[in-house]
py3Dmol code that shows the C-alpha trace and the ligand (Angstrom):
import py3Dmol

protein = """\
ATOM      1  CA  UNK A   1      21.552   7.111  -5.667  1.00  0.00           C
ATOM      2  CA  UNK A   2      18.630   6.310  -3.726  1.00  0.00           C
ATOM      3  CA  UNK A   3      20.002   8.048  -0.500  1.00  0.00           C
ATOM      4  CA  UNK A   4      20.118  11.360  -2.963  1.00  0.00           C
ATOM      5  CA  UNK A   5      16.884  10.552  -4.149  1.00  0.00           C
ATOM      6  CA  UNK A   6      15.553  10.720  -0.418  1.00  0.00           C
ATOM      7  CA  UNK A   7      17.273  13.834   0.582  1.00  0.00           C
ATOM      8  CA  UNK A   8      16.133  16.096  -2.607  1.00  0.00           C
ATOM      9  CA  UNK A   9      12.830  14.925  -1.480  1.00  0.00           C
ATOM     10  CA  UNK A  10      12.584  16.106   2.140  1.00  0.00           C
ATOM     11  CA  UNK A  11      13.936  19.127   1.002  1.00  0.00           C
ATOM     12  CA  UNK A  12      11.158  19.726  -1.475  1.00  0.00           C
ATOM     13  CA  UNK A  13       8.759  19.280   1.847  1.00  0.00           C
ATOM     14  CA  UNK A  14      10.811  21.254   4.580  1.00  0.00           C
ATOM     15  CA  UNK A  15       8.414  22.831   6.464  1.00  0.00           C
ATOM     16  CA  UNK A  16       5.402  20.446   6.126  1.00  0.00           C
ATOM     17  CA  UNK A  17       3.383  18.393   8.670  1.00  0.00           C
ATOM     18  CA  UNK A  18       2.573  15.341   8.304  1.00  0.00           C
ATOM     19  CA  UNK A  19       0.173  14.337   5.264  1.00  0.00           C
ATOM     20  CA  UNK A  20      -1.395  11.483   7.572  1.00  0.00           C
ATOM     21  CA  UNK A  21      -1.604  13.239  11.027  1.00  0.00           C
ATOM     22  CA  UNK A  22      -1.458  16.587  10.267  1.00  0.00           C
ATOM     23  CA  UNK A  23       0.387  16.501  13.874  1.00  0.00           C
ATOM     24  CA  UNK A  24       3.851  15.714  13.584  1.00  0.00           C
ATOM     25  CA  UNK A  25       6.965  17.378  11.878  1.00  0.00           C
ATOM     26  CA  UNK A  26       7.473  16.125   8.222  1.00  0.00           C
ATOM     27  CA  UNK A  27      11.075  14.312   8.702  1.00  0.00           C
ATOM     28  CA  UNK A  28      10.635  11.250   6.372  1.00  0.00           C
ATOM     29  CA  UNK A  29       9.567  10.887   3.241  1.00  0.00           C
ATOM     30  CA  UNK A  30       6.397   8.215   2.574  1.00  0.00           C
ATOM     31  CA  UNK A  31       5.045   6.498  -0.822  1.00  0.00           C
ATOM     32  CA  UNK A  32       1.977   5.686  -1.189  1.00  0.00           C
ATOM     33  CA  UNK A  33       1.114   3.403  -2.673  1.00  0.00           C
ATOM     34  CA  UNK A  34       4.407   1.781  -1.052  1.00  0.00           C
ATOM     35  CA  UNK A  35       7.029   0.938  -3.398  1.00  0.00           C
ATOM     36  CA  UNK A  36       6.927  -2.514  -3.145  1.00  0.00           C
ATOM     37  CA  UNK A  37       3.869  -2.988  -4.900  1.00  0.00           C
ATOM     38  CA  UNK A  38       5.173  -2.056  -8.189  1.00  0.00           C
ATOM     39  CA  UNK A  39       7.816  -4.427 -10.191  1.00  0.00           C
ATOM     40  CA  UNK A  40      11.401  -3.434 -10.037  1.00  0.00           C
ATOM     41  CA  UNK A  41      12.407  -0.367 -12.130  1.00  0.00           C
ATOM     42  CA  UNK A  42       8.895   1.390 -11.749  1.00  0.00           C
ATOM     43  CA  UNK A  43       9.008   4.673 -10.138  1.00  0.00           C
ATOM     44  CA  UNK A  44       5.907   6.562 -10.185  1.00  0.00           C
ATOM     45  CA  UNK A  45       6.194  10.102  -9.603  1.00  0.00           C
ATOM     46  CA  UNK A  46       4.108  12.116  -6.891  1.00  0.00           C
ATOM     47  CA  UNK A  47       3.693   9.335  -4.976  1.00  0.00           C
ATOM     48  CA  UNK A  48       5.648  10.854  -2.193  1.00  0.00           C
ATOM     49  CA  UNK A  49       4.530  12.605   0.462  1.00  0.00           C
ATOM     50  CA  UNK A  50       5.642  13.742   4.009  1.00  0.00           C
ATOM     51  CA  UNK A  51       5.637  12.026   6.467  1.00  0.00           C
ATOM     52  CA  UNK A  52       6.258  11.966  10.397  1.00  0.00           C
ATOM     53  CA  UNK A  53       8.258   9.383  11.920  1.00  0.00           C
ATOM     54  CA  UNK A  54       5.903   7.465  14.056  1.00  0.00           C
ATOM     55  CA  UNK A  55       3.514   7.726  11.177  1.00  0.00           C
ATOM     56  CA  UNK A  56       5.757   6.104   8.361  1.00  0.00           C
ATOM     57  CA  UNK A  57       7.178   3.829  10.837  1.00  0.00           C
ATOM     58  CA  UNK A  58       4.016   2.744  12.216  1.00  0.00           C
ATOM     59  CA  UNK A  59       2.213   1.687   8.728  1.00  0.00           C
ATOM     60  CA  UNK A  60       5.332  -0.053   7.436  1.00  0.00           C
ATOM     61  CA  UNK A  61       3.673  -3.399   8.529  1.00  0.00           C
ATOM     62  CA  UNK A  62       0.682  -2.544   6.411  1.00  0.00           C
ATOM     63  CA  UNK A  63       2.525  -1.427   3.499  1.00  0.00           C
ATOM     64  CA  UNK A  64       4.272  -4.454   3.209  1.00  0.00           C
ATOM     65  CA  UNK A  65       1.208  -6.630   3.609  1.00  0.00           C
ATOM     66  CA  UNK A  66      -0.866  -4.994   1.120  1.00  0.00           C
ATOM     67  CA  UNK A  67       2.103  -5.008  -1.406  1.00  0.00           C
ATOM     68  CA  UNK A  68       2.201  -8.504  -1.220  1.00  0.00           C
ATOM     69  CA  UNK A  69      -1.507  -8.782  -2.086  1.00  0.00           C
ATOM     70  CA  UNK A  70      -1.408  -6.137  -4.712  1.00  0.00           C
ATOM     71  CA  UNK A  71       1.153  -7.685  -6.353  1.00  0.00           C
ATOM     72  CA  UNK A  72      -0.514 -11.158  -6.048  1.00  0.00           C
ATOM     73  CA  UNK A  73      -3.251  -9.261  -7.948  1.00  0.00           C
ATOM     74  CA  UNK A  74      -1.813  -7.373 -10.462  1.00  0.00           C
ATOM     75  CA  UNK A  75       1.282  -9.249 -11.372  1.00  0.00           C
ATOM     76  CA  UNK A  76       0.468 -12.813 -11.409  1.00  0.00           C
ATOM     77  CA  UNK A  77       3.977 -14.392  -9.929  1.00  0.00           C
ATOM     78  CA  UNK A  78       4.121 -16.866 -13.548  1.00  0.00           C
ATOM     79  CA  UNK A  79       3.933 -13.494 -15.764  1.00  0.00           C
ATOM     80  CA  UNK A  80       7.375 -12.635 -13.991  1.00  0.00           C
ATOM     81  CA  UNK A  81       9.692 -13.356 -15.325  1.00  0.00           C
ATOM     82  CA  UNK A  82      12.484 -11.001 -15.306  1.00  0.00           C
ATOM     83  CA  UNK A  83      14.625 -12.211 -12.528  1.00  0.00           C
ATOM     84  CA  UNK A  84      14.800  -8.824 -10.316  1.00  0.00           C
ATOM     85  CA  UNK A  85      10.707  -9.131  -9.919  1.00  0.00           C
ATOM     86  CA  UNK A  86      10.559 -12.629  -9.224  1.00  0.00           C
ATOM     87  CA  UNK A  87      13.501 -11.897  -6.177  1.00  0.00           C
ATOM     88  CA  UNK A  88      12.235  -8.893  -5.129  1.00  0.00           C
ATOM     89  CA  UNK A  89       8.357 -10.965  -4.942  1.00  0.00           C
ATOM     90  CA  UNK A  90      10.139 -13.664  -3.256  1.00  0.00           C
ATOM     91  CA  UNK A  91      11.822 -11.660  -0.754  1.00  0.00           C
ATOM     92  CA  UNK A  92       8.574  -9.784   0.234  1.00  0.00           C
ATOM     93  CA  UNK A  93       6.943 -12.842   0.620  1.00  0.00           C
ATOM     94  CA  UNK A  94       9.417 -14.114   2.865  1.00  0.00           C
ATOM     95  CA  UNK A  95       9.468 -10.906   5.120  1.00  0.00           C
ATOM     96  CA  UNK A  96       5.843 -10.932   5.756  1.00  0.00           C
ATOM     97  CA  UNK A  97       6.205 -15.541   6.148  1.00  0.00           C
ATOM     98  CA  UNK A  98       9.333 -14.208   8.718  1.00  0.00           C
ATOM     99  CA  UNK A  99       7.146 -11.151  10.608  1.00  0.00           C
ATOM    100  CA  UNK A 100       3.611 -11.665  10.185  1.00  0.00           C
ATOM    101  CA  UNK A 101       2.699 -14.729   9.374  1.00  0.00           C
ATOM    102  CA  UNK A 102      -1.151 -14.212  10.156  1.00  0.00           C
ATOM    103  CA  UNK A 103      -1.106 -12.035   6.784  1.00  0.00           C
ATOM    104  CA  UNK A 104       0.033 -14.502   4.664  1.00  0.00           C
ATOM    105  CA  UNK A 105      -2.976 -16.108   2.179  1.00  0.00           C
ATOM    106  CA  UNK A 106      -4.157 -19.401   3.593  1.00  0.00           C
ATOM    107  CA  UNK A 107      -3.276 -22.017   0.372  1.00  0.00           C
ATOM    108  CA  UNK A 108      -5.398 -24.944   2.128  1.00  0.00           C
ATOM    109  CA  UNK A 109      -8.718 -22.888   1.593  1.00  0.00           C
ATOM    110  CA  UNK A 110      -8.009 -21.594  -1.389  1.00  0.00           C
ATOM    111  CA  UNK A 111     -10.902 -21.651  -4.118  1.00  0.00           C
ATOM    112  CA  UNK A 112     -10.323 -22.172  -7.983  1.00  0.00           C
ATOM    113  CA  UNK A 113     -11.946 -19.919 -10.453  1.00  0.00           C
ATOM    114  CA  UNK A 114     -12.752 -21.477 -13.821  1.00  0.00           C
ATOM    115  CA  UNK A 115     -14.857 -18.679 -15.037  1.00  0.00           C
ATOM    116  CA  UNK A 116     -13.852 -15.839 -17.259  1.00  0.00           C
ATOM    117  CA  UNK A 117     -16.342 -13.476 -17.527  1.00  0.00           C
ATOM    118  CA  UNK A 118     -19.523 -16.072 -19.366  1.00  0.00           C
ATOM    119  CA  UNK A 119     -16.894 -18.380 -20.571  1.00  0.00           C
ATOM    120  CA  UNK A 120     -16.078 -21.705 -18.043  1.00  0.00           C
ATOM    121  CA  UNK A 121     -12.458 -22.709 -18.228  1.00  0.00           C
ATOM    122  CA  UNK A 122     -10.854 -26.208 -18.565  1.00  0.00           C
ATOM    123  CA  UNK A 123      -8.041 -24.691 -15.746  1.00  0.00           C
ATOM    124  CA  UNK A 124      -8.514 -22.102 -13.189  1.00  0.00           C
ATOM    125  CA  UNK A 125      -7.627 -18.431 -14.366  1.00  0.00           C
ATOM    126  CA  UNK A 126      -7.030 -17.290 -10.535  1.00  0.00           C
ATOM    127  CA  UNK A 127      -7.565 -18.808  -6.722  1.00  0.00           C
ATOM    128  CA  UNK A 128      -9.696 -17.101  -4.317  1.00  0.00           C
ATOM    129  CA  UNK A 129      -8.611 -16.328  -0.830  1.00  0.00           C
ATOM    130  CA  UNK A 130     -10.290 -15.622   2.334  1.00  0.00           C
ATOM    131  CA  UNK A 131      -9.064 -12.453   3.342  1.00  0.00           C
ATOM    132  CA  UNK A 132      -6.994 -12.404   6.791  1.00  0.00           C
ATOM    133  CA  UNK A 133      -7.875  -9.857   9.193  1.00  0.00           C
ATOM    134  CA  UNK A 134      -4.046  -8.757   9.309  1.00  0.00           C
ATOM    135  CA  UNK A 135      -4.454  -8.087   5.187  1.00  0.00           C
ATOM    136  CA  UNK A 136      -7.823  -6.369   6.160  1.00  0.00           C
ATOM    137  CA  UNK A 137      -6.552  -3.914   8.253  1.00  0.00           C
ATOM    138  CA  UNK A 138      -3.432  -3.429   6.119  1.00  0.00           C
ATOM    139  CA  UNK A 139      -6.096  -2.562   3.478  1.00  0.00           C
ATOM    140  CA  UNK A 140      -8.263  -0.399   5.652  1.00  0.00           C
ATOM    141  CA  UNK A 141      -4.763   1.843   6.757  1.00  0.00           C
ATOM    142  CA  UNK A 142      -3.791   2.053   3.196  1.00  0.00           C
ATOM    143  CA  UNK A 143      -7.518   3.194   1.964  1.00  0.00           C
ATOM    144  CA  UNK A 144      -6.594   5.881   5.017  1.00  0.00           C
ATOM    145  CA  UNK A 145      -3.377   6.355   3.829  1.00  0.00           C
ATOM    146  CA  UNK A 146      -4.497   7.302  -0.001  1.00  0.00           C
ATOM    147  CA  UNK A 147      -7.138   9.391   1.238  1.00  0.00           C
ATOM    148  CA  UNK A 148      -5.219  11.382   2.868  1.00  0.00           C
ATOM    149  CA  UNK A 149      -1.995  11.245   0.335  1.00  0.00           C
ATOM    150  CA  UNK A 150      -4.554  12.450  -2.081  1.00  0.00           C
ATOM    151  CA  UNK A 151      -6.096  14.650  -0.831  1.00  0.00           C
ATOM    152  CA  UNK A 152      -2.857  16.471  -0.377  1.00  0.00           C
ATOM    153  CA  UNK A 153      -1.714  16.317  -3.440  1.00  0.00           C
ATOM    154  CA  UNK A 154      -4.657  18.016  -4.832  1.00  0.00           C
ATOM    155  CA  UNK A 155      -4.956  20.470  -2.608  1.00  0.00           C
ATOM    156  CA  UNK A 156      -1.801  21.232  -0.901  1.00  0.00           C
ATOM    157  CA  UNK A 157      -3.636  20.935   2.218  1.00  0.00           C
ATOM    158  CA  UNK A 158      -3.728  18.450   5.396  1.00  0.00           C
ATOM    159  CA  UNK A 159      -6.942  16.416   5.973  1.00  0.00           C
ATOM    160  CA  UNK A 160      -7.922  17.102   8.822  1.00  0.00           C
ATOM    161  CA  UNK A 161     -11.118  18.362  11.199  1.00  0.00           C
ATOM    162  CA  UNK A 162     -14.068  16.740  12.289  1.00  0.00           C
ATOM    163  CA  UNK A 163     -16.072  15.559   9.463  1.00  0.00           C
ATOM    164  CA  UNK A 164     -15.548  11.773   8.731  1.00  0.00           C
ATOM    165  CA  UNK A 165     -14.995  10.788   4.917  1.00  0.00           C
ATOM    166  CA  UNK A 166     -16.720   7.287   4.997  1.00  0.00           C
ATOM    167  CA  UNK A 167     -15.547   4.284   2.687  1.00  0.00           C
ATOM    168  CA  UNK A 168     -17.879   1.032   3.544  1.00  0.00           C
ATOM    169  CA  UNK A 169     -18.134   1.117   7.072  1.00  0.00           C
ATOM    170  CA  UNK A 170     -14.947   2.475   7.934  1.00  0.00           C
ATOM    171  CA  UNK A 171     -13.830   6.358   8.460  1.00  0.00           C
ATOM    172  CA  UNK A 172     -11.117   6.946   6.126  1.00  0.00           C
ATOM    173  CA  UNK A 173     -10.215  10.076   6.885  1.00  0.00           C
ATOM    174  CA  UNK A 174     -10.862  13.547   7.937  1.00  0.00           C
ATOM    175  CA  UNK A 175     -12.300  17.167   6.655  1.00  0.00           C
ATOM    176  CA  UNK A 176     -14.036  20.111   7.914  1.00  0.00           C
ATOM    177  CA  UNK A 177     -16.377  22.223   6.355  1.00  0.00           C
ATOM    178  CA  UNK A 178     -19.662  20.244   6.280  1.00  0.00           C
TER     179      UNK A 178
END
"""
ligand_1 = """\
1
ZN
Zn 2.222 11.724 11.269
"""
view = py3Dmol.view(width=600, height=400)
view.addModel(protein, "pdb")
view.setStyle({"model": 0}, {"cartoon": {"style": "trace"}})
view.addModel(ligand_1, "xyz")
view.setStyle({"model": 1}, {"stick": {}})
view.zoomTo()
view.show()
């Protein structure tokens, strides 16, 4: 099923270049954002885009690390509870604990937050984290990634050129004509 899945997509994007290089031939297909940051069962659609080889393969460390964190954020681990979410969570977890440990949230510095909006709480609603610099630059590529993913999908264009598209104090991307 999901193998037929893949290959309907390439098909739909024979002929492309890459949506993140604009350089190399379009033989995979990449989602952004990555599939692992959504529970089990949730398939956005248009979130696929094509992608070169050395570019999919190369930002598969960063999707993995900022699924983690966006699922951290958006589905708090004790609001899962359907058994597929809480394995698929724990296996991601696991992954990055196995291949990049540096990514992983530091628990001993972790900060409660008691504070909902003006109103103090007798428990913390959330922990704060210092971010890593491996999460950082997972969530710099993916800022990259979307820019570009979106960019195509509005256009039906490549970003490319010379003129940066800032975010902060990072280029996240490409364009000409300025
Ligand atoms: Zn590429």
């Amino acid at each position: 099923m999901k193998g037929q899945h893949k290959a309907r997509a390439v098909r739909v994007f024979t002929n492309s270049s890459c949506y993140f290089c604009g350089a190399g031939a379009a033989a995979t297909v990449d989602h952004v954002p990555p599939q692992a940051c959504f529970p089990s069962g949730y398939m956005p659609e248009r979130f696929e885009f094509p992608a070169c080889e050395a570019c999919n393969q190369g930002t598969k460390k960063q999707d993995q690390i900022f699924a983690l964190y966006s699922m951290l954020l958006d589905f708090d681990e004790s609001k899962m509870r359907r058994r597929e979410d809480l394995e698929k969570m724990s296996k991601l977890r696991q992954g990055i604990a196995n291949n990049y440990p540096e990514a992983l949230p530091d628990e001993a510095r972790a900060l409660p937050i008691t504070r909902l909006g003006s109103l103090v709480t007798p428990r913390p609603v959330a922990y704060s984290f210092p971010v890593t610099s491996a999460a950082r630059d997972a969530m710099q590529v993916m800022t990259r990634k979307l820019t570009h993913a979106l960019y195509f999908r509005e256009t039906g264009r490549i970003l490319t050129g010379a003129s940066a598209v800032e975010a902060g104090d990072e280029p996240v991307g490409t364009c000409g004509g300025k």
